[in-house]
C-alpha positions in Angstrom: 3.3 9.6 -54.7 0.5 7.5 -55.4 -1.3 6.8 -58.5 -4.7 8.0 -57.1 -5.7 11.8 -57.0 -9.1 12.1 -58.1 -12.2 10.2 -58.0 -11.9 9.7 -61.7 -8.2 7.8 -61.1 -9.9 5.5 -58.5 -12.6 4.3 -60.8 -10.2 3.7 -63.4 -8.1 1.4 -61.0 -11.5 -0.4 -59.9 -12.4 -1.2 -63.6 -8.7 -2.0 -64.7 -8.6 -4.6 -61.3 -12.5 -5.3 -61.6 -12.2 -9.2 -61.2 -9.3 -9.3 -59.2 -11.4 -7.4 -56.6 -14.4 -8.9 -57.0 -12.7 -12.0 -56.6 -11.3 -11.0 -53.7 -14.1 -9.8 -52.2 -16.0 -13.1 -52.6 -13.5 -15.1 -51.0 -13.5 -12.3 -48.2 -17.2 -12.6 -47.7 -17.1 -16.3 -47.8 -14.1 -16.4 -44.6 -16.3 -14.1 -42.7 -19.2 -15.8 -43.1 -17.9 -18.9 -41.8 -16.1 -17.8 -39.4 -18.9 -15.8 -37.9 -20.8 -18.9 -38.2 -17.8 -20.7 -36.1 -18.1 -18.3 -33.3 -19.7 -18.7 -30.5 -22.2 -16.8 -27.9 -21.2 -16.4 -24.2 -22.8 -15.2 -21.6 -21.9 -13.6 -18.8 -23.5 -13.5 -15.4 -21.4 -11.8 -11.8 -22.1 -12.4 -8.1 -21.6 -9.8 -5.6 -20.3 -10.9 -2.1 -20.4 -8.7 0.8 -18.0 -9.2 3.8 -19.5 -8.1 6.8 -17.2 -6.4 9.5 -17.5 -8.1 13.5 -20.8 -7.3 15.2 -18.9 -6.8 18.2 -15.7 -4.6 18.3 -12.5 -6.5 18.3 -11.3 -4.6 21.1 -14.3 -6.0 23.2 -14.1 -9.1 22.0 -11.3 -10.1 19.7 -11.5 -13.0 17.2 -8.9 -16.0 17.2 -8.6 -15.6 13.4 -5.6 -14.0 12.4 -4.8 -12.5 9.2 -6.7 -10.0 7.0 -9.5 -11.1 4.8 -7.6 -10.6 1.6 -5.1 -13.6 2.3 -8.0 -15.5 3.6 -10.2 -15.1 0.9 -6.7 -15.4 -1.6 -6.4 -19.3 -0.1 -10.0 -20.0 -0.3 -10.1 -18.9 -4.1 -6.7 -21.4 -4.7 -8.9 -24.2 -3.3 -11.9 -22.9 -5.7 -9.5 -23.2 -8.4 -7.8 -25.8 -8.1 -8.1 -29.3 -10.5 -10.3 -31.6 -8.8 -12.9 -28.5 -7.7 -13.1 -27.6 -11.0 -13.5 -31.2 -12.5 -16.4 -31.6 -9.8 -17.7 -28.0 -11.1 -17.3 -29.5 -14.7 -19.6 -32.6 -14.4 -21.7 -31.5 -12.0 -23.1 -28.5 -14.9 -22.3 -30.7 -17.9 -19.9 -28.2 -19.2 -18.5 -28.1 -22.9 -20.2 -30.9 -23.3 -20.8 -29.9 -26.9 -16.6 -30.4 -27.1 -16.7 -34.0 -25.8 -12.7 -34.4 -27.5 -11.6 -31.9 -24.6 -9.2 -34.0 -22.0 -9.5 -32.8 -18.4 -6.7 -30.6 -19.0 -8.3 -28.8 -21.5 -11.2 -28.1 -19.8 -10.0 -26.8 -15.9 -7.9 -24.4 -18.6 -10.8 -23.3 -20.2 -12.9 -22.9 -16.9 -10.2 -20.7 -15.2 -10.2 -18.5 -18.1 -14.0 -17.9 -17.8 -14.0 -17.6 -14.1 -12.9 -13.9 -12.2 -12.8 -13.5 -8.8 -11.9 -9.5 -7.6 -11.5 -7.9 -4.6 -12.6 -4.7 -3.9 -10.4 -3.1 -1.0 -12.0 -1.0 1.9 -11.4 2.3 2.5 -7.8 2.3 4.7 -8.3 4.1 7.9 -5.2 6.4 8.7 -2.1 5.8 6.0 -2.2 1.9 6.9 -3.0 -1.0 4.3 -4.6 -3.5 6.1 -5.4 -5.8 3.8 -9.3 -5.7 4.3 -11.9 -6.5 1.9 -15.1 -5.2 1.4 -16.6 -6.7 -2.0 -15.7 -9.7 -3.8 -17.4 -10.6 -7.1 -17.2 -13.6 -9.1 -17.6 -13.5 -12.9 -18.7 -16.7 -14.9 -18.8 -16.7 -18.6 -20.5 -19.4 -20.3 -21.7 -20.5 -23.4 -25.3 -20.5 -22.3 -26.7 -18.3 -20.1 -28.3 -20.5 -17.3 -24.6 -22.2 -17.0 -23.2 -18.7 -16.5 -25.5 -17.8 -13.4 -25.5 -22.1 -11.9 -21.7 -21.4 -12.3 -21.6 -17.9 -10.9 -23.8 -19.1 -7.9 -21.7 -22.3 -7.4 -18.4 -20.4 -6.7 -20.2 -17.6 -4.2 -21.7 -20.8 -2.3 -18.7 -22.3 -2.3 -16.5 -19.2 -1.2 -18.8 -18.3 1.6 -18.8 -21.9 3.1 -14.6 -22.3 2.5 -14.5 -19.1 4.5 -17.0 -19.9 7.5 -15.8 -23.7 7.3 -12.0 -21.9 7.8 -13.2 -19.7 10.0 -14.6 -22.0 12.1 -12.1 -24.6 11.9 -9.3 -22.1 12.7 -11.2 -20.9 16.0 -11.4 -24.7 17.2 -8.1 -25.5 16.2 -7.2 -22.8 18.4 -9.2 -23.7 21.5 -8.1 -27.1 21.6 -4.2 -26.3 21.6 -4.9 -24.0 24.5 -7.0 -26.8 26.3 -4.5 -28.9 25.6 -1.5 -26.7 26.7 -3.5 -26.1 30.1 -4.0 -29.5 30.7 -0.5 -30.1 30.1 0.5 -27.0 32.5 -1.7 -28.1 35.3 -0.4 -31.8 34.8 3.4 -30.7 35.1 2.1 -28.0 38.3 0.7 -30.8 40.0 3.6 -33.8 39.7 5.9 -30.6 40.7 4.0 -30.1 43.7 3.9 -33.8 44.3 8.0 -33.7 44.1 7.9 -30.9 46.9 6.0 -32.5 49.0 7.7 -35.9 48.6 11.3 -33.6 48.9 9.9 -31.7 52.4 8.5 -35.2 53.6 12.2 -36.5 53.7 14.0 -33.4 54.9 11.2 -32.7 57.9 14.1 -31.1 59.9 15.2 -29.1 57.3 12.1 -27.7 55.5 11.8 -24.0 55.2 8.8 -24.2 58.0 11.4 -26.2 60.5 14.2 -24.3 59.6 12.8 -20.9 60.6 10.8 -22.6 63.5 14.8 -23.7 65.0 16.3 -20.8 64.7 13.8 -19.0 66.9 13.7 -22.1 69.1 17.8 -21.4 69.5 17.1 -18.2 70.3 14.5 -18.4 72.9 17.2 -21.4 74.4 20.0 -18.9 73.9 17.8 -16.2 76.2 16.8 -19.1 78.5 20.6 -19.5 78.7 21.3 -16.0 79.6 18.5 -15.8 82.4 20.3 -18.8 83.8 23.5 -17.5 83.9 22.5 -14.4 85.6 20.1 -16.3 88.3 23.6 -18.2 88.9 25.4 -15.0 89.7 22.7 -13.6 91.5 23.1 -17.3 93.5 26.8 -16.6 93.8 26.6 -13.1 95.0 23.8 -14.4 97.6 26.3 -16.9 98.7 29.1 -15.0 99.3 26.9 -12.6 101.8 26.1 -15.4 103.6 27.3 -13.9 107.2 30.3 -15.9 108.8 29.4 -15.1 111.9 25.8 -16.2 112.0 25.0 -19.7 113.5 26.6 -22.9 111.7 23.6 -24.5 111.5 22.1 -21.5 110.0 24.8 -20.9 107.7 25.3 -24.7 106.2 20.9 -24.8 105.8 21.4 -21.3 103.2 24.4 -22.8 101.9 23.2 -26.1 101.0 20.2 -24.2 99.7 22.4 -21.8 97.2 24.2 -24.7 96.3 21.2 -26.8 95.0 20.0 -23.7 93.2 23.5 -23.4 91.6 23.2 -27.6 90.5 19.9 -27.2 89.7 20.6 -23.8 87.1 23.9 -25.7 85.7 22.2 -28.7 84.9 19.2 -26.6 83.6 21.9 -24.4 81.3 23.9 -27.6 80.5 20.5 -29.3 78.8 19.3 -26.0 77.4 23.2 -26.0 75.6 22.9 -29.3 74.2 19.7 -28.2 72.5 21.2 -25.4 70.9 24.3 -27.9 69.6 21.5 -30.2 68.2 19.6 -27.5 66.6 22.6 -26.4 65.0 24.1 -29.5 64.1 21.1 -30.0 61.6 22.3 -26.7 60.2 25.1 -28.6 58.0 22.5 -29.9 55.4 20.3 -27.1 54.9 22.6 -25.1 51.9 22.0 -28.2 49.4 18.2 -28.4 50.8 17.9 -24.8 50.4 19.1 -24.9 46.6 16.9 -28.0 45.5 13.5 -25.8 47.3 15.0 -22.8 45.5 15.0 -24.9 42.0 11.6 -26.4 42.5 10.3 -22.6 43.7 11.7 -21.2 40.3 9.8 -24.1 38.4 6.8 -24.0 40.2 6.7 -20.0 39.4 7.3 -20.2 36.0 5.0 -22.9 35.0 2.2 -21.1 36.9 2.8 -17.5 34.6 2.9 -20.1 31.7 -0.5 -21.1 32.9 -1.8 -17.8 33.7 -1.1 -16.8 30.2 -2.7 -19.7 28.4 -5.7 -19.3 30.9 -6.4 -15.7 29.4 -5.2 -16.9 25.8 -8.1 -19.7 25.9 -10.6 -17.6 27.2 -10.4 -15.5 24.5 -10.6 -18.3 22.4 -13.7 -19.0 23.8 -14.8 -16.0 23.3 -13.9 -16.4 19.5 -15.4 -19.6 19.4 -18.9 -18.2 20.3 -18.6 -14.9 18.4 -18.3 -17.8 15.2 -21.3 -19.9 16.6 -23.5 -16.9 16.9 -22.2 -15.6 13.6 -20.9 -12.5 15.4 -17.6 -12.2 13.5 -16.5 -11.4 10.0 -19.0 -13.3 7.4 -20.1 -13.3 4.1 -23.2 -12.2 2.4 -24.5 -12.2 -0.7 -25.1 -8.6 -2.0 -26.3 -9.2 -5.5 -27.2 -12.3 -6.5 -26.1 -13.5 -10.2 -28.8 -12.9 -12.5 -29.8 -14.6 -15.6 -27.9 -12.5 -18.8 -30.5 -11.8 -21.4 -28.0 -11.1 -24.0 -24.7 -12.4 -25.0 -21.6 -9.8 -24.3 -20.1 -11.2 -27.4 -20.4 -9.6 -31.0 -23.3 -10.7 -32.9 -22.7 -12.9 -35.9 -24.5 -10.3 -38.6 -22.2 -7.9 -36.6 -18.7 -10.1 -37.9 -20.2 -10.9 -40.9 -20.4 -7.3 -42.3 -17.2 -6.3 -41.0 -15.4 -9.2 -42.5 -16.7 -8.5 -45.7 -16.4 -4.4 -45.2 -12.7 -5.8 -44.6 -12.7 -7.8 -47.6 -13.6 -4.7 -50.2 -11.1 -2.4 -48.0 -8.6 -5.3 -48.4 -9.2 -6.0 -52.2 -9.2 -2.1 -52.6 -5.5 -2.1 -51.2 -4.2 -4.9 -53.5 -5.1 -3.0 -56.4 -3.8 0.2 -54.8 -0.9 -1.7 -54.2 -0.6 -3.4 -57.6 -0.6 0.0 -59.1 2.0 1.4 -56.8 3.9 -1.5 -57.9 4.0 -0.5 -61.5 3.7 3.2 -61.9 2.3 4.1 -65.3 0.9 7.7 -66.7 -2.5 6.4 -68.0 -3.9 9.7 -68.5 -3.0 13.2 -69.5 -4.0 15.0 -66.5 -1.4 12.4 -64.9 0.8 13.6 -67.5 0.4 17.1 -67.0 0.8 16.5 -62.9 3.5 14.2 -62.9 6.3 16.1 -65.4 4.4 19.4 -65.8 4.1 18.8 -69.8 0.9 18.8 -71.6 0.3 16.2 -74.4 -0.8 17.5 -77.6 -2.2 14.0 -79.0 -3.4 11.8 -76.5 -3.8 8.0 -77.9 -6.3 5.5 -76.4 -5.1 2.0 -75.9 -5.6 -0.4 -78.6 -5.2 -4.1 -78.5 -2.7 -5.2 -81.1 -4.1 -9.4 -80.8 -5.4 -10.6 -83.8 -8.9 -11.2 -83.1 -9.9 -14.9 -82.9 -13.7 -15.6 -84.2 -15.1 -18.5 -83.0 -17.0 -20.8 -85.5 -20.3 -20.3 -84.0 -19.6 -16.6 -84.7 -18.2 -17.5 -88.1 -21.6 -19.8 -89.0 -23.8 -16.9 -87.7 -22.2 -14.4 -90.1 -22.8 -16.8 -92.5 -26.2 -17.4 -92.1 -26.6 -13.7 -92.3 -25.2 -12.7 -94.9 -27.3 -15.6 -96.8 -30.2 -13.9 -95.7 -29.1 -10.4 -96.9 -28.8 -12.1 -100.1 -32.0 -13.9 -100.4 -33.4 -10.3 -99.2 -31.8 -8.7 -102.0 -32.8 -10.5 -104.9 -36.8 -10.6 -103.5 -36.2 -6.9 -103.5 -34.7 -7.2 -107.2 -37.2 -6.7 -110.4 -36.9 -9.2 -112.8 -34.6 -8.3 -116.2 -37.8 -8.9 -118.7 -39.7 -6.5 -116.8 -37.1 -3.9 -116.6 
């Protein structure tokens, strides 16, 4: 238990440990004063930016830049951050220049920790995070109030034209590889072409056209055949009823005539059969021909679903493009802009300097507690009485057993006096004769 029950046992400790406190209590004061007078004010001044959805739906008209806004605006505040920005931020301001030992080191690490950016996420539609972000406010705190809004305004002008320069740089950067792409498609589309036609140019007789065009051409022959092969057994069977008995003369004029039907049909059939054995002699290359047209047909299709796809994909990236010229897509806005702080959000200096020296007499308070804890003596009878349950029957004030050391000014003051008490006494005295 402690040495302290009553109000009487703490203002016993106080005047037994009077100077020890009160010494304690000045040098307490005297830390807290300076360092409240070492501290300094800052200010604080915040920028609110606004991102603004599309104007026009992204199912209408969707943009070419990918990605949600969190991880766009999470790269555009590295950039903000990083080194060299901050050295530009640093001497464009003049800041800590009232620390000019600071290395460059020194001060990007004291700029980041007085810069915040936050994000404020939208309200997810359905159970899905998509990464949007509605409100993003920067935070500057500065030692002086108009360096806290310059520097507050500084980072929202430069976030909003990182993100429209990205923006903007991603949507051309887009349209060009898909202008280039299609170039290069219709480039390769055309030399293919130019390959076909050079390939059908020295294979006239076996081009697709030709091939199709002989086979019906042997077929018609093969038909022409046949007719002629029938007229000759109609010519057969007309001369064998030639009647034997009719007149010679008669009968060698219709033979002579049958005949010369006969060698004019033969020779007729004999050309139209040579035909058909040319037509299909030309037959023998056409498998290899057929392959090579097959190969460049397969090319020339897929390069031209290549290009049908990189068509659409760069006409919606010139849709994106102008969405970002007309400033149609996702942008920035400032909301609220950074305001000039009154006030310092730091403590005041009165404010540390009374609680360092309320600390100080709670401080010097507990040493002397503590002193007392450290040697437990019963000063008192109460004590006495509560500690062991006995009451003392004599109680005996301290007494200091030191010889008592007068100093000689004290020892030539008593002198002095009792001089004077002596001289005093004999003016007082009547003289012997008269008594």
């Amino acid at each position: 238990m402690g040495p302290i029950y009553s109000l009487d046992d703490f203002l016993d400790m106080v005047r037994r440990h009077l100077w020890l406190i009160l010494l304690l209590v000045l040098l307490g004061n005297l830390g807290a004063l300076i360092f409240a007078a070492r501290q300094q004010h800052m200010y604080r001044s915040a920028e609110v930016i606004q991102i603004e959805r599309p104007k026009i739906d992204n199912e209408l008209a969707a943009s070419t830049v990918a990605g949600s806004s969190a991880r766009r605006l999470q790269l555009i505040e590295q950039q903000i951050m990083a080194r060299g920005s901050l050295l530009t931020l640093v001497d464009k301001f003049d800041l800590f220049a009232d620390v000019p030992d600071l290395t460059q080191t020194e001060q990007v690490n004291r700029l980041r920790e007085s810069v915040r950016i936050e994000g404020l996420a939208a309200v997810r539609e359905g159970f899905a995070d998509d990464g949007t972000i509605s409100v993003l406010t920067i935070t500057a705190e500065m030692p002086t109030a108009a360096q806290a809004q310059a520097v507050a305004r500084e980072l929202s002008a430069r976030t909003i034209a990182l993100s429209a320069q990205s923006r903007a740089e991603q949507t051309r950067t887009t349209l060009e590889f898909f202008l280039r792409q299609e170039e290069q498609l219709r480039g390769e589309i055309t030399a293919l072409e130019d390959q076909m036609t050079a390939f059908r140019a020295a294979n006239a007789l076996a081009i697709p056209g030709s091939l199709e065009f002989r086979r019906a051409e042997i077929q018609t022959i093969r038909q022409a055949v046949f007719d002629i092969e029938r007229q000759l057994i109609l010519v057969q069977q007309q001369l064998d009823q030639i009647d034997p008995n009719a007149r010679r003369a008669t009968r060698d004029r219709q033979v002579a005539e049958y005949e010369a039907q006969q060698a004019a049909l033969t020779q007729q059939r004999t050309m139209l059969n040579d035909r058909i054995t040319a037509l299909s002699a030309s037959f023998d290359t056409t498998p290899e021909i057929d392959r090579t047209l097959a190969t460049f047909e397969r090319q020339m299709t897929q390069l031209q679903s290549q290009l049908d796809v990189i068509t659409t994909r760069r006409a919606e990236a010139e849709v994106g493009a102008r969405l970002e010229a007309r400033n149609s897509a996702e942008q920035l806005t400032v909301l609220e802009p950074a305001p000039l702080p009154e006030y310092p959000f730091t403590a005041s200096k009165k404010r540390l300097a009374l609680m360092g020296g309320a600390a100080s007499v709670l401080g010097a308070l507990g040493v002397a507690f503590l002193l007392d804890l450290r040697k437990p003596v019963l000063r008192t009878a109460a004590q006495m009485k509560r500690e062991t349950g006995l009451s003392p029957v004599v109680s005996i004030p301290y007494l200091d057993a030191r010889q008592v050391r007068v100093s000689r000014l004290a020892k030539l003051r008593h002198r002095l006096a009792e001089r004077q008490e002596t001289r005093r006494d004999r003016a007082l005295k009547p003289p012997a004769d008269q008594a």
